[in-house]
N, C-alpha and C positions, 0 to 999 in steps of 0.2 A: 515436572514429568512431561514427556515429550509427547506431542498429539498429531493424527495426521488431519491434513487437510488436501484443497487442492486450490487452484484461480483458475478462472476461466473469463474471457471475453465474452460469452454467453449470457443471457439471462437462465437461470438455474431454480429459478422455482419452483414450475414442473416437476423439475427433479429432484425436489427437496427429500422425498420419503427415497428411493433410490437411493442418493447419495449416502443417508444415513445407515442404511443395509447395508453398505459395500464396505463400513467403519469410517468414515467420516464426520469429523467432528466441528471443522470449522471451513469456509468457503470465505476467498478474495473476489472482492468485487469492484468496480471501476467506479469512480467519480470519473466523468466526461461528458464532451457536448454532444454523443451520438443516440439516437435508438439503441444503441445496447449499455447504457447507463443501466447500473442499481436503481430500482424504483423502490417505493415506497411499498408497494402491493408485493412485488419478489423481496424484500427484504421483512414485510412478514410471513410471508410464508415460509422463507426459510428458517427464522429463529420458530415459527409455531412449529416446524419440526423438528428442533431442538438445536439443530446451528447455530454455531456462531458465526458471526460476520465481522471481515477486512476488511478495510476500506483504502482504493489505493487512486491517485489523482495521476492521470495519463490524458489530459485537455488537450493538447496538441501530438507531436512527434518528441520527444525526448530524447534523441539519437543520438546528438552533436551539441558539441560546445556553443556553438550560436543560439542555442533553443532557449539557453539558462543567461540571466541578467537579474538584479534587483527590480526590474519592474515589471519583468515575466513572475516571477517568484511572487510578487505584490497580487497581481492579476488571478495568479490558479491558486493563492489562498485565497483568496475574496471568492471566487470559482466555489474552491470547494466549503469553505465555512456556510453559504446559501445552501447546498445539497445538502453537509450534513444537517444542519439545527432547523432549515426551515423544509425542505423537503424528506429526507428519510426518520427525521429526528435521530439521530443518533446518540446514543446517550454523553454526556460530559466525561472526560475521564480517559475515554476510550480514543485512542490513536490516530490520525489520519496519516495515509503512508504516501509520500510521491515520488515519482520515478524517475530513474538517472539509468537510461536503458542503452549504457552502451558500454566499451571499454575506456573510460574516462582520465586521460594523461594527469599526473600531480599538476602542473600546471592547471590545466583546466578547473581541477577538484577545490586549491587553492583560489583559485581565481572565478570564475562565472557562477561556478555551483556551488561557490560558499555564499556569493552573493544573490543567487538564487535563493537560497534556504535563510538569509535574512532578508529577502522579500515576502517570504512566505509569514514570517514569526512578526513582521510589521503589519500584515492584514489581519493574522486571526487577534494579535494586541487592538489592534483597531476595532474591533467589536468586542472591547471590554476585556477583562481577567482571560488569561487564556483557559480557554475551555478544554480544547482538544492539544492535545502532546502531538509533535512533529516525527513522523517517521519519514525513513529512505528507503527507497527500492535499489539495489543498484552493486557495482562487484562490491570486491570487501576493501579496497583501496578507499572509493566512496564513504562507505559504512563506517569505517573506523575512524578516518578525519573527519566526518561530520562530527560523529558522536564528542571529538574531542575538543572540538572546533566552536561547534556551534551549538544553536536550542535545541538539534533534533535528539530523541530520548528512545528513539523505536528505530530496531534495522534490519533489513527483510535480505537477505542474500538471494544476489543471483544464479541459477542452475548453472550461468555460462562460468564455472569454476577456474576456464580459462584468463579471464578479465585479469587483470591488476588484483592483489590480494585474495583472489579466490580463493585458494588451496590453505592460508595462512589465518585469514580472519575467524575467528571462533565468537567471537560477541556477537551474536545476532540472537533476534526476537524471532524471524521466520526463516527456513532455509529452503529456497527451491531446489527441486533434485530432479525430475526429468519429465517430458513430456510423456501424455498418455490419455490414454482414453477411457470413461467412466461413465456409466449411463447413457451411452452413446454420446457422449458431447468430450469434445476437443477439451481436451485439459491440463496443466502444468498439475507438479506433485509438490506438496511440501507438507514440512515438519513444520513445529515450533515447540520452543522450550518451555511450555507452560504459560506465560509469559507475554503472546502476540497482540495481543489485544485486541481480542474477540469483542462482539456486545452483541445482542437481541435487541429488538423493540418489540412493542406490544401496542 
């Protein structure tokens, strides 16, 4: 069944009782190394209001084919495996989603970002059994060769419907659809298919 949500670059705790009244069900939030990271404090507030929470890793610029390598991919899994299990706790099971934020040529996808995404799957193996299941952010050219391709199991479609397979990819876990504003805070809009892999902590 399909639920709405939204992402935001924001911390959204605050707005956790708001967001819920507008019909919002689940909210994306950032693993990164800024002040506007998910905290542990905004991620309980929001599940103590009944949200669920995304988790999506954007540590640097994701723009451009130079970004992604096997040992960038190594690097912002080890990044994000510390945020989730030892800072927000996020439960096992539940997804972590990282991002391929641009319109990304078969070349590239084949080549830097596949080896990207087996950097990523050598860091969280590195801290034992995998815990957490591998999502993409990214068009649907991305989303579908990973899925095929590689360990990632979770795929978040891009709003930019223009990208490489935008219009065509239908497998996806979340879909973004347009820019807007909620609770007075800057926000993307999205769907998911039942499916995105929400969690709470407590």
């Amino acid at each position: 069944m399909s639920t709405r949500g939204l992402d935001a670059n924001t911390p959204l705790g605050i707005h956790a009782e708001c967001i819920v009244k507008e019909g919002f069900t689940f909210v994306a939030r950032y693993y990164k190394a800024t002040a506007t990271c998910l905290s542990r404090s905004e991620a309980l507030a929001l599940s103590a209001a009944g949200l669920s929470i995304v988790t999506v890793v954007e540590r640097g610029s994701p723009t451009h084919a130079d970004y992604f390598s096997r040992a960038r991919g190594f690097g912002d899994g080890i990044f994000a495996w510390h945020k989730a299990q030892n800072e927000i706790r996020q439960p096992t099971g539940a997804p972590v989603y990282f991002a391929v934020d641009y319109d990304a040529s078969d070349a590239d996808v084949a080549g830097p970002i596949t080896e990207y995404f087996a950097g990523v799957h050598e860091a969280f193996g590195s801290k034992g059994p995998a815990e957490y299941p591998i999502g993409v952010y990214g068009s649907g050219l991305v989303c579908s060769h990973l899925l095929l391709h590689t360990p990632v199991t979770y795929s978040w479609l891009s709003m930019s419907k223009g990208w490489r397979g935008g219009h065509t990819f239908t497998g996806w876990n979340l879909n973004q659809t347009v820019g807007s504003s909620v609770c007075g805070v800057s926000v993307d809009l999205d769907e998911s298919n039942g499916h995105g892999g929400g969690f709470k902590v407590s």
